[in-house]
N, C-alpha and C positions, 0 to 999 in steps of 0.2 A: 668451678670446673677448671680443672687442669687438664689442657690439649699435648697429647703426646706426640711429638713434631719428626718426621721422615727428613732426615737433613741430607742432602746429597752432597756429592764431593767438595764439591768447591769450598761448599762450607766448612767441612772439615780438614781441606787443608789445612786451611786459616785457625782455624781451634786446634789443631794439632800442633802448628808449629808454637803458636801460642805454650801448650802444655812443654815443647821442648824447650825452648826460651825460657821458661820457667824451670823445667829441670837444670839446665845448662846456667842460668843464672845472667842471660843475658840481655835485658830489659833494656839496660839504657842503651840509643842508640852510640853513644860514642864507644864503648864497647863492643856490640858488634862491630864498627870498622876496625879497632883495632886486630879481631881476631880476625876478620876477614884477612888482612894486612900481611897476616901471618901464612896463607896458602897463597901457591903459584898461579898467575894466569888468573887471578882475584875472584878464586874460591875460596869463603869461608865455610866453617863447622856447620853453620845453619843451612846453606846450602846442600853440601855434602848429605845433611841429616835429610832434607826434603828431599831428595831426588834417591836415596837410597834405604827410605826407612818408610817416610811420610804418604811418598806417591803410591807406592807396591800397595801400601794397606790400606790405604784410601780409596785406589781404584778398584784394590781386587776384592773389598769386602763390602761389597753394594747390593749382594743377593740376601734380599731382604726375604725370597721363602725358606733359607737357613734359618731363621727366627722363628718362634710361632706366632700366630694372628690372635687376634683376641673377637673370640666368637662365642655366640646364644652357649649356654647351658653352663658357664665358668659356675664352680660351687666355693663360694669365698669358707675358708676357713680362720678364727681369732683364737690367738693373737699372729699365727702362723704369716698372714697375709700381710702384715706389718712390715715383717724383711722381705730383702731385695728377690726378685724374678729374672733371673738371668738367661732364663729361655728368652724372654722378650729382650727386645732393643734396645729400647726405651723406657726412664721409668724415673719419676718424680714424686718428694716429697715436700709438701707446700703448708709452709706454719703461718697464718694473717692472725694478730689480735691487738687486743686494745686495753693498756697497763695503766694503772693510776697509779701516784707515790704517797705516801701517808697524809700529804698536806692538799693532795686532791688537784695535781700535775695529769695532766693525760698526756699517753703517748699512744701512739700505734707502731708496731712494729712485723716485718715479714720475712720468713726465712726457709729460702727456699737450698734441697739436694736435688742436684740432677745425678743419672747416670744414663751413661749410651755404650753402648757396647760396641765394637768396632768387627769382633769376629764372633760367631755363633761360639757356646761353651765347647761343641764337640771338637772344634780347630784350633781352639785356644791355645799357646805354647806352657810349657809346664815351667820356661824360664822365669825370676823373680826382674829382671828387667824386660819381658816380654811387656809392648804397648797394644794391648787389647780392650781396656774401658777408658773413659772418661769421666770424669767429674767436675762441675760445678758447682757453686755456692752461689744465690745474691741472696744477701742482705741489708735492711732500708728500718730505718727509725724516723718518724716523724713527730716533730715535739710541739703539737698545737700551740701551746701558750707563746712560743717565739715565734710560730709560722716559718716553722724549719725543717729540710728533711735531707736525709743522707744516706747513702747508700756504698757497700760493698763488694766485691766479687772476688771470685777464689776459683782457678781453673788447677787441676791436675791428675795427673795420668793413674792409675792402677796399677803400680807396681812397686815395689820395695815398700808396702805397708803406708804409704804416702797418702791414700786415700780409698778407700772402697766401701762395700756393702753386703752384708752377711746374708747369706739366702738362709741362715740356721737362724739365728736371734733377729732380732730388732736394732742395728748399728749400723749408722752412715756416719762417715766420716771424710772429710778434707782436711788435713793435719792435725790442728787440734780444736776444729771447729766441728762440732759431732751433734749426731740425735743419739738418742740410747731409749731402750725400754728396759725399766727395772719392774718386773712385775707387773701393775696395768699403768704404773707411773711414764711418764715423758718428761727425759729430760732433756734439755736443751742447751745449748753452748756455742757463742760464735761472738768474734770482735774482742775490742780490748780495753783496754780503760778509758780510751775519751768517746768510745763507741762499742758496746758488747753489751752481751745477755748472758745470764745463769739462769732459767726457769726451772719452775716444775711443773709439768701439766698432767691435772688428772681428767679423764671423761667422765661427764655428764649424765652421757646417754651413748647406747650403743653404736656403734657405727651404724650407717646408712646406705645402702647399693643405691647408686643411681643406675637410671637408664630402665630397659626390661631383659627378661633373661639372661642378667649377669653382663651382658655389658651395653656402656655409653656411646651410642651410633654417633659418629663424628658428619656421616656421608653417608651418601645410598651406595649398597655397593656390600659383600661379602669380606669383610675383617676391616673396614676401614670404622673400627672402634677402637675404644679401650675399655681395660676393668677400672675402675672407677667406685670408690667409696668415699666418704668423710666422717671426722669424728666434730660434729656442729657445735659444740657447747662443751668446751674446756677449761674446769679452774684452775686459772693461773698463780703462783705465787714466786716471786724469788726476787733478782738483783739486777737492776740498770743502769748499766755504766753509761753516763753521756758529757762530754766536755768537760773530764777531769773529776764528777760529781758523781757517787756512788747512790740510789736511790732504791731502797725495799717496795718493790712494787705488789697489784694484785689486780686481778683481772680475769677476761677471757679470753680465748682463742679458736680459732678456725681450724683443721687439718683435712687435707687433700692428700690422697694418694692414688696415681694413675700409673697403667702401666701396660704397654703394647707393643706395636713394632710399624704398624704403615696406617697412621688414621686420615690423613689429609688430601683433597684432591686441588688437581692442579690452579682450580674455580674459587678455590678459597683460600680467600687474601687475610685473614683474621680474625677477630673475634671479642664480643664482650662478655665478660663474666661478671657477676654477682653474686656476692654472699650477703646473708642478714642476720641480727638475731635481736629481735625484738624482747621486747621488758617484759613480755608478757609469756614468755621460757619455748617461743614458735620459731622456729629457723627457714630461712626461703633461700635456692641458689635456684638460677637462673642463667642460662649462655646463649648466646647467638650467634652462629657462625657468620659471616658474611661474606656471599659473592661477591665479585670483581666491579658489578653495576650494583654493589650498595645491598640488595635484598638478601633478608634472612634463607639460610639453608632452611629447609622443611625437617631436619634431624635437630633442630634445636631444640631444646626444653627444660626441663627443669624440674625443680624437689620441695615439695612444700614439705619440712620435718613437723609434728605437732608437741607438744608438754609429753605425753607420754611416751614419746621417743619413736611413735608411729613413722608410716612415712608414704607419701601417695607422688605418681611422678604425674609429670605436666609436660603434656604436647605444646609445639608453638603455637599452637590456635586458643590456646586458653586463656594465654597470659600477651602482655604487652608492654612494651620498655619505649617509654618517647624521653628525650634530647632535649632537653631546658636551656643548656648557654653548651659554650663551648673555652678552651683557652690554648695560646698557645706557646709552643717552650721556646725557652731562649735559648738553649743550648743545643735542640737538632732543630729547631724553625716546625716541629709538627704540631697539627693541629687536631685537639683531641677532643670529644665530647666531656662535658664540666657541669654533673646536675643532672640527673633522671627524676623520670617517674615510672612506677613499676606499678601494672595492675596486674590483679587476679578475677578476673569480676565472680568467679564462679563462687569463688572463696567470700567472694566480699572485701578483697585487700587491696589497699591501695597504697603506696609509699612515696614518701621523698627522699630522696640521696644527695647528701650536699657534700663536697669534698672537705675537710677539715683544714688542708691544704691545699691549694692550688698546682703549685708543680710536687707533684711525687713520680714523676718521670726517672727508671733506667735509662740511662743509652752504656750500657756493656760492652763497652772496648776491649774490653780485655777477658772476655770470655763467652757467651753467646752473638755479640756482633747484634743484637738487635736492641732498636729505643724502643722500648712499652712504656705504661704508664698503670702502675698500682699503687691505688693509695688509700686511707681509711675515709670512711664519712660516715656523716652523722642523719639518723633514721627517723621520720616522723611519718604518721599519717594517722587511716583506720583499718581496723581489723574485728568483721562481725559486730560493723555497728558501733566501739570502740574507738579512743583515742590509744594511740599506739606512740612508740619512741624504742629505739634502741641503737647498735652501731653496726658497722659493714665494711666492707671491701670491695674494690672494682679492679678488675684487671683488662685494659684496651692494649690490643695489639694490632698491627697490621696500618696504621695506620700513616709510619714515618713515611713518608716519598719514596725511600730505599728500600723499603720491606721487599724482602724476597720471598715468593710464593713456594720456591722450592723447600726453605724450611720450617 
């Protein structure tokens, strides 16, 4: 499950000036002083930009029913639904999987496109330097065998062809870091040579709708959803660049696509997600929202996929996630759950999640402003009476000290 997050201003100051500092080229602090240095009364460029570019479209594009809600009866169409929704606010494309190298290296890697819109299409300016979307990139490789893991980000604005997202085809892009669909193929591309991917991914199985009537209740409450699908079981094949070493990998992968405009209430500090995909060709995700005092939202649930590409969803009364250890990062001091177990009793499923690594922790400084923690681990249990084994992903949010409820 991928949460499509209501970010308010404040937050986007902060990402905004971010995207201009990056258009402007001015990252190191000792440059900024210098340019500051250069206006009277010790205004610089970036100032000047905040107080007469930044603040106006920040404050004044906060009417979030200029967007549409994502409500009962959405009818998904394929492969149409792959490209970007620009009616909506908000809208994320989430790649998790798990790559071997010929000599039998395992890696996990995640790569995820944001996009947020800052003004509804119909306000939009028709300028090619008009700043109307946003875009983000993280990207994260974990190389078990060393017990390593690393992570990238890419923030920029939607203009001058710099980044964006095709409401016609199937193309995201931040420079030259891109998804693309060629026909039912996914290809992929991000990083560089002591860090980067070239995949190919084809599906397995067809996409899957979570939620009921076309979309994933986030909250009680009329549009506080999203639309919501995945593509569970992707074969992967292609090339892994990591510390200088180029590696022909094969494997599978995960994909998330959500998309909407206001899903989160003010009571909801976070959230756990799960994906699976057992040896036995069955897929399971699973979310929990969580309140402020710790207990699951009542909208949480989840998707058991079967071999035949069926798919049944699950209320949170069905299923059950308990907390085995915990650890915590050295780089923001948070403290994050490390080790589930996940039942289905109805199913008969029971699982263990171990992390393959320990810290697979973001803290995105330089583009979302939040420390989460996603990482791959490794799948054992029963299924129907069965020994079971396969691989996964966890995504923990909400849980730094500084987490902001507002986005």
């Amino acid at each position: 499950m991928r949460l499509l997050l209501r970010v308010k201003s404040k937050f986007f100051l902060c990402c905004l000036l971010l995207a201009a500092c990056c258009l402007l080229g001015k990252r190191k602090p000792s440059l900024l002083k210098e340019l500051g240095g250069r206006f009277k009364n010790g205004f610089s460029l970036t100032a000047l930009f905040l107080f007469f570019v930044i603040i106006p479209l920040a404050y004044g594009q906060e009417d979030e029913q200029a967007f549409r809600r994502a409500l009962p009866g959405y009818v998904y169409r394929f492969p149409a639904d792959h490209a970007a929704h620009p009616e909506f606010r908000t809208e994320w494309w989430y790649y998790t999987g798990h790559l071997t190298t010929e000599k039998g290296r395992n890696f996990g890697f995640q790569l995820t496109f944001f996009r947020h819109a800052l003004r509804p299409p119909s306000t939009q300016s028709q300028s090619r330097w008009a700043l109307q979307t946003l875009y983000f990139i993280h990207f994260a490789i974990t190389d078990e065998k060393r017990d390593t893991y690393r992570f990238q980000e890419k923030v920029s604005r939607g203009a001058l062809h710099m980044a964006g997202a095709d409401p016609e085809t199937y193309h995201v892009w931040v420079q030259d870091w891109q998804v693309r669909l060629q026909e039912k193929t996914h290809r992929l591309k991000a990083g560089k040579e002591d860090m980067g991917i070239d995949l190919t991914l084809v599906p397995a199985k067809g996409a899957v709708i979570h939620g009921n009537n076309g979309v994933s209740q986030k909250a009680v409450g009329e549009g506080y959803a999203s639309h919501y699908y995945s593509l569970t079981r992707m074969q992967t094949t292609g090339v892994l660049h990591w510390q200088g070493h180029s590696y022909e990998v094969a494997g599978q992968a995960w994909m998330d696509h959500e998309f909407g405009s206001n899903q989160l209430r003010d009571y909801q500090v976070g959230w756990d997600w799960f994906s699976v995909q057992l040896d036995n060709q069955t897929e399971l995700m699973l979310y929990l929202i969580r309140h402020r005092d710790g207990q699951a939202d009542p909208t949480s649930s989840g998707t058991v996929i079967y071999p035949d590409g069926s798919s049944e969803h699950l209320v949170l009364s069905t299923f059950q996630v308990e907390t085995l250890g915990s650890w915590r990062s050295k780089k923001s001091g948070t403290i994050y759950p490390s080790g589930w177990r996940l039942k289905v009793p109805g199913k008969k499923l029971e699982l263990k999640l171990v992390p393959t690594v320990k810290d697979q922790e973001l803290t995105t400084r330089k583009s979302t402003l939040v420390n989460y923690w996603e990482g791959s681990v490794r799948v054992t249990g029963r299924y129907q009476d069965k020994d079971v084994q396969g691989r996964g992903y966890v995504e923990l949010t909400g849980y730094d000290a500084e987490f902001r409820p507002d986005i």
